[in-house]
Residue frames relative to the residue before (quaternion, step in Angstrom):
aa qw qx qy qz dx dy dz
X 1.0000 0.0000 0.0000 0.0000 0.00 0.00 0.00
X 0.1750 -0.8755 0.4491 -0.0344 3.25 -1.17 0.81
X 0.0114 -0.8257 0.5600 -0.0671 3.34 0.77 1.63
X 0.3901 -0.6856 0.6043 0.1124 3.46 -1.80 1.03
X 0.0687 0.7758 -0.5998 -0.1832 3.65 -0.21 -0.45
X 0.4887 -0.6831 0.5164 0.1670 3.72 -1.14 0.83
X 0.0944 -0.8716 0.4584 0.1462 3.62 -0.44 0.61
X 0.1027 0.8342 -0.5246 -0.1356 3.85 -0.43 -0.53
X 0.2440 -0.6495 0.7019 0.1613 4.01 -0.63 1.01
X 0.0114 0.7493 -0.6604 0.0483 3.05 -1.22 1.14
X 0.6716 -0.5298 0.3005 0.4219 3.79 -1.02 0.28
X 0.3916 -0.7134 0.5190 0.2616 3.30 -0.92 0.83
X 0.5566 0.6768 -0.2351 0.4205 3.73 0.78 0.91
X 0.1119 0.7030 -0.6603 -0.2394 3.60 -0.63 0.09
X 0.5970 0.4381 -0.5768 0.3451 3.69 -0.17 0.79
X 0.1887 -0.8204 0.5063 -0.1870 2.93 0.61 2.27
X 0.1200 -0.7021 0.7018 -0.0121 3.79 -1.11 1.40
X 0.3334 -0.6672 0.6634 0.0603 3.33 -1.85 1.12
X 0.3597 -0.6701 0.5922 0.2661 3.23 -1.24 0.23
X 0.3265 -0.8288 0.3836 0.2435 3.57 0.01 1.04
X 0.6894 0.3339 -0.4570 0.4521 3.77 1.14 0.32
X 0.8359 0.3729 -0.2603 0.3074 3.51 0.97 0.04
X 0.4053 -0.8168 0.2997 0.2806 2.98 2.11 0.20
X 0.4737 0.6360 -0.4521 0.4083 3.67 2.01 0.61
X 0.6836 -0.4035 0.4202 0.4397 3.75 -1.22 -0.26
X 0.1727 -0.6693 0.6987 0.1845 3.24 -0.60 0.74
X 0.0194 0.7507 -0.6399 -0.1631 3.76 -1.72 1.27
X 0.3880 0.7298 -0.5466 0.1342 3.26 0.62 -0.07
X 0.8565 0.3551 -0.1329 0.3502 3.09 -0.86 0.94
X 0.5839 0.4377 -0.2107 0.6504 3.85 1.99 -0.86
X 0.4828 -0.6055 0.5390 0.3312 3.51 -1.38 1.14
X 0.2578 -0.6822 0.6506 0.2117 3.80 -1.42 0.53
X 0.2451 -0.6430 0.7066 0.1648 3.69 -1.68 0.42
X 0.4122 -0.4638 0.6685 0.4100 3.35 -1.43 -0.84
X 0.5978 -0.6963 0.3259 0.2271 3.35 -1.12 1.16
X 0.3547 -0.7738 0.3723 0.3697 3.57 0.38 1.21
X 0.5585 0.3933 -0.5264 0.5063 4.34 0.60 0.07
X 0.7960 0.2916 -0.4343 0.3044 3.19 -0.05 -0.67
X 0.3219 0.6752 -0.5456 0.3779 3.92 1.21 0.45
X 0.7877 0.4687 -0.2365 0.3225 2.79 0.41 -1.95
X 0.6715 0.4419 -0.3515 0.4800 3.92 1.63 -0.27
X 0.6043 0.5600 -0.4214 0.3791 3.10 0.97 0.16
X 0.5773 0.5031 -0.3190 0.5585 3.62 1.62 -0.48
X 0.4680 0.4588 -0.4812 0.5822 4.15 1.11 -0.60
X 0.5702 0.6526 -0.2933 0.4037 3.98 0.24 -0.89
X 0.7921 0.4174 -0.0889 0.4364 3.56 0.53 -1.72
X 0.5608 0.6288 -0.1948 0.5022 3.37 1.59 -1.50
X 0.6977 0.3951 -0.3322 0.4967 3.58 0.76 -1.01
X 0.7007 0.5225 -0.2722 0.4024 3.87 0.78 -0.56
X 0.5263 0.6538 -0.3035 0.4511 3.18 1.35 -0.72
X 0.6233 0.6204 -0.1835 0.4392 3.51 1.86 -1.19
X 0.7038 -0.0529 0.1088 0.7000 3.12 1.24 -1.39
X 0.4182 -0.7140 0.5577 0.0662 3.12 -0.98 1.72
X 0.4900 0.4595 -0.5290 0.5185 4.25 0.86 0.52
X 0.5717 0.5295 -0.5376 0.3221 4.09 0.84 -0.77
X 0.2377 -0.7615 0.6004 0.0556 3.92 -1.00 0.61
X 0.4463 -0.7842 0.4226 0.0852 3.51 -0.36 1.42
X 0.4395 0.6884 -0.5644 0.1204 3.94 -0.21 -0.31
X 0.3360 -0.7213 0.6033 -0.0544 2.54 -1.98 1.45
X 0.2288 0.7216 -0.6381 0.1411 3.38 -0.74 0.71
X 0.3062 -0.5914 0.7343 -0.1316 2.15 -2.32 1.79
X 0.2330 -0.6639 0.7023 0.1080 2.81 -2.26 0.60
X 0.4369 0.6485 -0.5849 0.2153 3.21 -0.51 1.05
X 0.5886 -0.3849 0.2592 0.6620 4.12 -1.11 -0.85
X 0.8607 -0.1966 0.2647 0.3879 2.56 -2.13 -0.30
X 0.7489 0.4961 -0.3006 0.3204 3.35 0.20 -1.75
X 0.3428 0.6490 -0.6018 0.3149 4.10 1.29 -0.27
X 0.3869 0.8639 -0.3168 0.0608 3.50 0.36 -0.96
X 0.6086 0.4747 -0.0793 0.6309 2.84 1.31 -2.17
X 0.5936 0.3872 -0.5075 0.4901 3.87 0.38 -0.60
X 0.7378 0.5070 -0.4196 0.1499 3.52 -0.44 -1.19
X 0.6101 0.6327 -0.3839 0.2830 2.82 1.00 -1.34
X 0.2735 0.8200 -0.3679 0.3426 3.98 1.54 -0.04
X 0.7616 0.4889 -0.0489 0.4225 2.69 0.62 -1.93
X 0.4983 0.4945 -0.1898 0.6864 3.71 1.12 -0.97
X 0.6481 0.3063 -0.4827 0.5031 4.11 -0.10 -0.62
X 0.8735 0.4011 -0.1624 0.2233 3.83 0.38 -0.89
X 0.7065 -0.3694 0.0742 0.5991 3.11 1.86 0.80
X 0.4119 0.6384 -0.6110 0.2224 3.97 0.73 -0.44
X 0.4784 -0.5106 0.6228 0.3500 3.56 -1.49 -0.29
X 0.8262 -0.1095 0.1649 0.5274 3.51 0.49 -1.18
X 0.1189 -0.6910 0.6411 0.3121 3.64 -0.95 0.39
X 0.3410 -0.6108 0.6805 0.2182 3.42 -1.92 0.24
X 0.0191 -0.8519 0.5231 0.0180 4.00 -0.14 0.62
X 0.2624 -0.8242 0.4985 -0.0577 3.45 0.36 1.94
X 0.1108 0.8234 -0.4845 0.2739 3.49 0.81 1.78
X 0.5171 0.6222 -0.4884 0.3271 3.95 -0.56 1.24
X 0.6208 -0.6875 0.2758 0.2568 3.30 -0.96 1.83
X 0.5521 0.5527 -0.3501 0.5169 3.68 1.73 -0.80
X 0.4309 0.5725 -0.5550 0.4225 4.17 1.02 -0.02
X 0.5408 0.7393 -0.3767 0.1380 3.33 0.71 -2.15
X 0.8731 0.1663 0.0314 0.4572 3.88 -0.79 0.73
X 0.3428 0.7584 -0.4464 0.3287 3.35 1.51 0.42
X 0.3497 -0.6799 0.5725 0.2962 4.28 -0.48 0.52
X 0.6673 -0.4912 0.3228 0.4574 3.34 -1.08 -0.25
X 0.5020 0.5060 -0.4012 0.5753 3.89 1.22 -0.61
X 0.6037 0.2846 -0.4819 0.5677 4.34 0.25 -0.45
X 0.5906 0.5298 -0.4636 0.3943 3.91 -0.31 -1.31
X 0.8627 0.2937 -0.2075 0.3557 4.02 -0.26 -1.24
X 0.4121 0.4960 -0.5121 0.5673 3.68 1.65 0.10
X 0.6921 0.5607 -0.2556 0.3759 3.44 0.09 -1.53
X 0.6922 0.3553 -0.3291 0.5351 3.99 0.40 -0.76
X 0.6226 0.6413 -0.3027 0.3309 3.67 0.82 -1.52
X 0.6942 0.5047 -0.1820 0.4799 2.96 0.95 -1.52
X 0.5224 0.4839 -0.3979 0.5784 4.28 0.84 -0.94
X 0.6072 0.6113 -0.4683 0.1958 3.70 0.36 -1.16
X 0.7047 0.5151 -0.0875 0.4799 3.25 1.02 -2.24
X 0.3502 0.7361 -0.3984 0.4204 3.49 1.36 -0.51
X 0.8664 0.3749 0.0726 0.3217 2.77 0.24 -2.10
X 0.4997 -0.6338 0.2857 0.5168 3.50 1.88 -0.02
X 0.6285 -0.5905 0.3436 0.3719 3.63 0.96 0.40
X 0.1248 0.7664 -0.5679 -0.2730 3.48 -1.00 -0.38
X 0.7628 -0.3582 0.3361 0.4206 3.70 -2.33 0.17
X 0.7477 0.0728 -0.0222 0.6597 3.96 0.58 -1.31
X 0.1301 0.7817 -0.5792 -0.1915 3.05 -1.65 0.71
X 0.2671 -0.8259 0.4651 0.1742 3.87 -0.40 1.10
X 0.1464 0.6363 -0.7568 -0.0311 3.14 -1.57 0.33
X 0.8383 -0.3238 0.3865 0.2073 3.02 -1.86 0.33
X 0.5920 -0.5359 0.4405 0.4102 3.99 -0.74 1.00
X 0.8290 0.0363 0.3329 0.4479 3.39 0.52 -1.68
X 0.0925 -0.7603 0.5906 0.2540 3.95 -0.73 -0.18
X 0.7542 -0.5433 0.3251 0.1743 2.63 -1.41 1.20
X 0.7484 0.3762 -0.2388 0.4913 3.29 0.98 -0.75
X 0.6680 0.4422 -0.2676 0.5354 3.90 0.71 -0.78
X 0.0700 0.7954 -0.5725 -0.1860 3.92 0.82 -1.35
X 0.1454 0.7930 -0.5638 0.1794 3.76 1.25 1.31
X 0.0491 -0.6922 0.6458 0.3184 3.85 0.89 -1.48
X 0.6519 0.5690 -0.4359 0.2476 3.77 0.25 0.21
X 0.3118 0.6632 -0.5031 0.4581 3.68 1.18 0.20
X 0.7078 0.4637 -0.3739 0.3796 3.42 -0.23 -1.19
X 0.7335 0.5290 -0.1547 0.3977 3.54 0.54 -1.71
X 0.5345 0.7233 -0.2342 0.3692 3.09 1.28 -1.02
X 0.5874 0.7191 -0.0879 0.3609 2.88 1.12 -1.66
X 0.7146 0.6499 0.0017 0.2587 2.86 0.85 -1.96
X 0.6158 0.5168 -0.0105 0.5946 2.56 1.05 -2.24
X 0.6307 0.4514 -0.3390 0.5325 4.14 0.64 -0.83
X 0.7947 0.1559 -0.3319 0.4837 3.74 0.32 -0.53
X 0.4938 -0.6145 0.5273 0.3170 4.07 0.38 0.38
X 0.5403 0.6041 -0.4140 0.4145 3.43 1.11 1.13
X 0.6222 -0.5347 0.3622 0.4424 4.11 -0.90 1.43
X 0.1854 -0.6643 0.7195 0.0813 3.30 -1.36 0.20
X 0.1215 0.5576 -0.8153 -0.0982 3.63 -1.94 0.39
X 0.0700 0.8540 -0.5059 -0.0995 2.68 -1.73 0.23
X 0.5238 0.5249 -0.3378 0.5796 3.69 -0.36 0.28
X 0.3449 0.8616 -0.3102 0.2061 3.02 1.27 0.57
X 0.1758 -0.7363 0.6446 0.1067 4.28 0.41 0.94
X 0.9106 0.0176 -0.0986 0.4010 3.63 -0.60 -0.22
X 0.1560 -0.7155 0.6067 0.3092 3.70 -1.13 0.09
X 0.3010 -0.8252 0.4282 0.2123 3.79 -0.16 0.62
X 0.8645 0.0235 0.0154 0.5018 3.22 0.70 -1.00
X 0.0261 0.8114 -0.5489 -0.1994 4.05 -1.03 -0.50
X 0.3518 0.7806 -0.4550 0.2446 3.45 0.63 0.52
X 0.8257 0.0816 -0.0804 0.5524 4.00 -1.33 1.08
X 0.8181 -0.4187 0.2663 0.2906 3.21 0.18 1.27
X 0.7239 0.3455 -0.2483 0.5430 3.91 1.59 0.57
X 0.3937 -0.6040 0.6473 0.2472 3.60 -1.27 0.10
X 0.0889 -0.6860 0.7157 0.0959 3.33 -1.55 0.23
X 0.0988 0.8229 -0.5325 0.1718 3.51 -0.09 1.14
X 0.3190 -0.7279 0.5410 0.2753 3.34 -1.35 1.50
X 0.2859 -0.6689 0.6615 0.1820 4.26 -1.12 0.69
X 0.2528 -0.7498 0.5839 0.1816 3.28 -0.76 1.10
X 0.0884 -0.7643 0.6334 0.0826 3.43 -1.32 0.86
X 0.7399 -0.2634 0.2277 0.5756 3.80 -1.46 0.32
X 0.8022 -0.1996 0.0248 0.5621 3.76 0.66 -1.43
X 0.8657 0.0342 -0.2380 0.4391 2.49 -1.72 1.47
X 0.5180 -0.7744 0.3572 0.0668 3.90 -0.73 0.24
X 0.3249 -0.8254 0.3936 0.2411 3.84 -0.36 0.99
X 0.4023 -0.6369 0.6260 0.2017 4.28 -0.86 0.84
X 0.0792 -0.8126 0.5583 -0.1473 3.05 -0.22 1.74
X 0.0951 0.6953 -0.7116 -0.0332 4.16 -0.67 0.54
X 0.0138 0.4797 -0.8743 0.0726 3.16 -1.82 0.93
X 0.5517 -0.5329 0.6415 -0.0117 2.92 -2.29 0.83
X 0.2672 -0.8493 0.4088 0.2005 3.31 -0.34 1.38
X 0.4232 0.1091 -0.8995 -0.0026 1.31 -2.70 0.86
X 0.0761 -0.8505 0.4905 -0.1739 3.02 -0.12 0.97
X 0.1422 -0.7216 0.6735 0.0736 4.05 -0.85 1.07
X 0.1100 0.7912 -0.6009 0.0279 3.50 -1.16 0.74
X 0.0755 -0.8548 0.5035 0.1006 3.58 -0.87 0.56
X 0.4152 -0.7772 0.4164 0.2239 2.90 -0.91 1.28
X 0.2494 -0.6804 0.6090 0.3224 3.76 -1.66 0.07
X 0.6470 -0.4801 0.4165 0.4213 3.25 -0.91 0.10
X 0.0056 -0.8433 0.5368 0.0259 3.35 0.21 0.99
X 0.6873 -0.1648 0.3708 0.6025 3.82 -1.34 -1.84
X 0.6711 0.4520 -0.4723 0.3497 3.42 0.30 0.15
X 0.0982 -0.7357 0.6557 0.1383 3.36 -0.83 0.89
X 0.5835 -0.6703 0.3811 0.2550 3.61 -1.22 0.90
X 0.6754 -0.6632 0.1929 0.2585 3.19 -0.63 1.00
X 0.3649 -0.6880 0.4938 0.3869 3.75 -0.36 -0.22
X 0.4661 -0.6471 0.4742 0.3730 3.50 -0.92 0.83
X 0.6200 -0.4366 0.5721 0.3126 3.85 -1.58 0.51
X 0.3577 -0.4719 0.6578 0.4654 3.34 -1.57 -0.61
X 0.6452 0.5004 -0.3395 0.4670 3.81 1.02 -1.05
X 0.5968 0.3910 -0.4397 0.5455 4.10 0.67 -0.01
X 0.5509 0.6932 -0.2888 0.3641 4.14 0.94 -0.84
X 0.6630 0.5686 -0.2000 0.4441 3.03 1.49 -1.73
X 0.5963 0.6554 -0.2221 0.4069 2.81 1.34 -2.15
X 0.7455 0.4124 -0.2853 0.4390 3.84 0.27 -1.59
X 0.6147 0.4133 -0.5592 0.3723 3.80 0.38 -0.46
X 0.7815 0.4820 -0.2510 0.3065 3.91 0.50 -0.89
X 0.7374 0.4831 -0.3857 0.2722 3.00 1.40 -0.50
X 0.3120 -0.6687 0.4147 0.5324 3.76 -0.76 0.39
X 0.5092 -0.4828 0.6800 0.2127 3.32 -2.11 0.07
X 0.3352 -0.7503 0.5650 0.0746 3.50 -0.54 1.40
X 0.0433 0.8306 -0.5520 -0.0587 3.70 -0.72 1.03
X 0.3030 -0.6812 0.6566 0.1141 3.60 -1.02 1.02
X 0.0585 0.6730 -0.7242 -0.1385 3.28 -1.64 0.35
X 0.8522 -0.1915 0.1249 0.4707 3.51 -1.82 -0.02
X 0.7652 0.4987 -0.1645 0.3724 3.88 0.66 -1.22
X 0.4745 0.6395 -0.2760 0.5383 3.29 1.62 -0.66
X 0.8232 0.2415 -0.0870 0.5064 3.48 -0.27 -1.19
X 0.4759 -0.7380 0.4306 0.2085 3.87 0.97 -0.02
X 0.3081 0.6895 -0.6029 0.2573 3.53 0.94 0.29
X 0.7249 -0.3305 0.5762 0.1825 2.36 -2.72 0.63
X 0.2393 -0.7999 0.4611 0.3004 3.70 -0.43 1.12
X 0.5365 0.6916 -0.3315 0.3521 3.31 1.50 -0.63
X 0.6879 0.4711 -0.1208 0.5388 3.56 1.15 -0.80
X 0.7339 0.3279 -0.2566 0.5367 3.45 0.78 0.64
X 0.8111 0.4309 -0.2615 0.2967 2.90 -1.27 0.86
X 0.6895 -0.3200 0.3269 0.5615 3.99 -0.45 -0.66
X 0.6424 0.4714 -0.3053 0.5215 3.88 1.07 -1.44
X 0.9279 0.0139 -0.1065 0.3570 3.55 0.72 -0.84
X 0.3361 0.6233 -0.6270 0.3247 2.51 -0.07 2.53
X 0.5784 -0.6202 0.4062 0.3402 3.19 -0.83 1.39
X 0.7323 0.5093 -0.1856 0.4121 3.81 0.93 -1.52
X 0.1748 0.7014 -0.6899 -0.0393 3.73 -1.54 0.00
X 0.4897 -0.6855 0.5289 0.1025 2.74 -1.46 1.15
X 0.2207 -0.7493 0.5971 0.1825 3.58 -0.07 1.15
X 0.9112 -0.2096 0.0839 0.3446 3.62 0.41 -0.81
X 0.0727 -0.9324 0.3527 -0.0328 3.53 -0.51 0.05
X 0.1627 0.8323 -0.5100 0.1442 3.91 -0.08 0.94
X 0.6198 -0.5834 0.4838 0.2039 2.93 -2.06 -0.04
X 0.3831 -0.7890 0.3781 0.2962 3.55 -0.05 1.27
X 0.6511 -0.5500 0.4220 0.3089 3.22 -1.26 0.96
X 0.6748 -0.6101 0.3582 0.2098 3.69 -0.93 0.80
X 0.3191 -0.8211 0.3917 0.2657 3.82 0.17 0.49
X 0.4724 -0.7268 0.4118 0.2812 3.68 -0.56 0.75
X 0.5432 -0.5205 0.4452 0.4855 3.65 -0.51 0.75
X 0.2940 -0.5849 0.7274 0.2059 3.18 -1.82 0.72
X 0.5878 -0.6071 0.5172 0.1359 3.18 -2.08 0.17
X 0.1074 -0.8159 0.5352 0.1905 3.71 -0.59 0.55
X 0.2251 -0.7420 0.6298 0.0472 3.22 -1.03 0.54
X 0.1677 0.7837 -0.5976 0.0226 3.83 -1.06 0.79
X 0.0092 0.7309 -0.5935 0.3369 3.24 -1.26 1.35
X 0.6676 -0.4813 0.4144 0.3886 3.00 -1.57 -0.06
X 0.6778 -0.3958 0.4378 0.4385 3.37 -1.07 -0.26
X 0.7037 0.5168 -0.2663 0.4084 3.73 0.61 -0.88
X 0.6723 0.4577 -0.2372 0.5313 3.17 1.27 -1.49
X 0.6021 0.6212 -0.3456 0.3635 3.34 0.67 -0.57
X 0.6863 0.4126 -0.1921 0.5673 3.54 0.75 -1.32
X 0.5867 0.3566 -0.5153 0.5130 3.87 0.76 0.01
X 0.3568 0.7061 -0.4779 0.3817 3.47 0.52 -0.64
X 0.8025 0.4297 -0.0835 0.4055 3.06 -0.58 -2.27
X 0.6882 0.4761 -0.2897 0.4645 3.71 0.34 -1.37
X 0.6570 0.4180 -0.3354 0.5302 4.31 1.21 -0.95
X 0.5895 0.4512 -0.4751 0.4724 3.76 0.64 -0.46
X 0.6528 0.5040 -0.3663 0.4309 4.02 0.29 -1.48
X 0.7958 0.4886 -0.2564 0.2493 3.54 0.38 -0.88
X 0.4617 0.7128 -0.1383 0.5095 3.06 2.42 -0.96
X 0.6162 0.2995 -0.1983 0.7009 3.78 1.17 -1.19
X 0.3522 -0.7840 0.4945 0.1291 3.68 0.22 0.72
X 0.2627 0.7678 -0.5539 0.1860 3.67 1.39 0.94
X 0.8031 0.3564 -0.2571 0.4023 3.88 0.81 -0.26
């Protein structure tokens, strides 16, 4: 079996900066992580191998070169291989370019049985990558997805978290699923996976490799643009008040009446 998982290195920051003619993320300069959902699928990923030592791990990312030094993370904690979807024609890609662009590396690569990624990234909070995906290879989807339960005969059994409590979902593989930060906390690399990540190499792909549509990739081919985007101003300390009930509700009723909202 052959499960993919979807990475993304995002800024280690919310005091997120735009570029005011292209409406992308400006990084120069902001430390990057690995998106903590798509960790937490990469351990649902690891957990399922840990079961059956034939299941084969591979990661792949789109981002620059320098992602590199992050991945090698992923590789310290058990991947098989990473795939590092690195070219300047990616640059500025929305989430509709980003899920052609990964989809497309995917089939490249010979497809695979499960592929995870992360609810959402941390930095966009779109949730539509994953799906995206999906919808590009004409394969079921679940998501929101806190636990995988089972994989057995050619299906998944997977718990979907909901507001309350959560829905037992099977689909037949291929199969996309994203993970939330659930009870699993990602593993710590080994020193023996550490060793592994310094030697292993990190496979890069650009636009010509994987054969994409040039039109469908990148900044030129994204339907979306981000006009703008900030960090919300800081809320002002509230006030406490203690008392009886009675005093209290006068209270409340002299504040409501003060902001003249009634």
């Amino acid at each position: 079996m052959r499960i993919f998982v979807c990475i993304k290195e995002v800024p280690d920051t919310t005091d997120v900066k735009i570029d005011s003619e292209t409406g992308t993320l400006i990084r120069a300069g902001v430390p990057s992580i690995l998106n903590p959902f798509d960790m937490s699928a990469l351990e649902e990923a690891l957990q399922l191998k840990d079961k059956n030592p034939s299941v084969k791990v591979t990661v792949i990312c789109m981002g620059p070169p320098q992602t590199e030094k992050n991945l090698r993370e992923t590789l310290a904690m058990g991947a098989d291989d990473v795939y590092l979807l690195t070219d300047r024609e990616f640059a500025g890609a929305d989430t509709w370019a980003t899920s052609y662009t990964i989809s497309t590396a995917i089939k490249y690569l010979g497809g695979a049985d499960i592929i995870f990624a992360g609810k959402q990234a941390i930095d966009g909070d779109t949730a539509q990558t994953g799906p995206g995906i999906a919808e590009w290879l004409d394969i079921p989807q679940i998501t929101f997805v806190r636990k995988v339960c089972e994989v057995k005969d050619g299906k998944i059994v997977a718990e979907r978290s909901r507001d309350f409590g959560y829905d037992l979902v099977e689909a037949e593989l291929p199969v996309l699923v994203t993970i939330i930060k659930g009870e699993k906390t990602p593993r710590l690399p080994s020193l023996r996976g550490m060793l592994k990540a310094k030697r292993t190499e990190i496979k890069k792909l650009n636009a010509d490799d994987i054969k994409v549509k040039k039109e469908n990739i990148g900044l030129n081919g994204s339907p979306t643009r981000v006009h703008r985007i900030f960090t919300p101003p800081k809320r002002a300390e509230g006030e406490k008040y203690e008392g009886e009930f009675s005093e209290l509700a006068e209270k409340c009723a002299e504040i409501i009446k003060s902001l003249n909202i009634v």
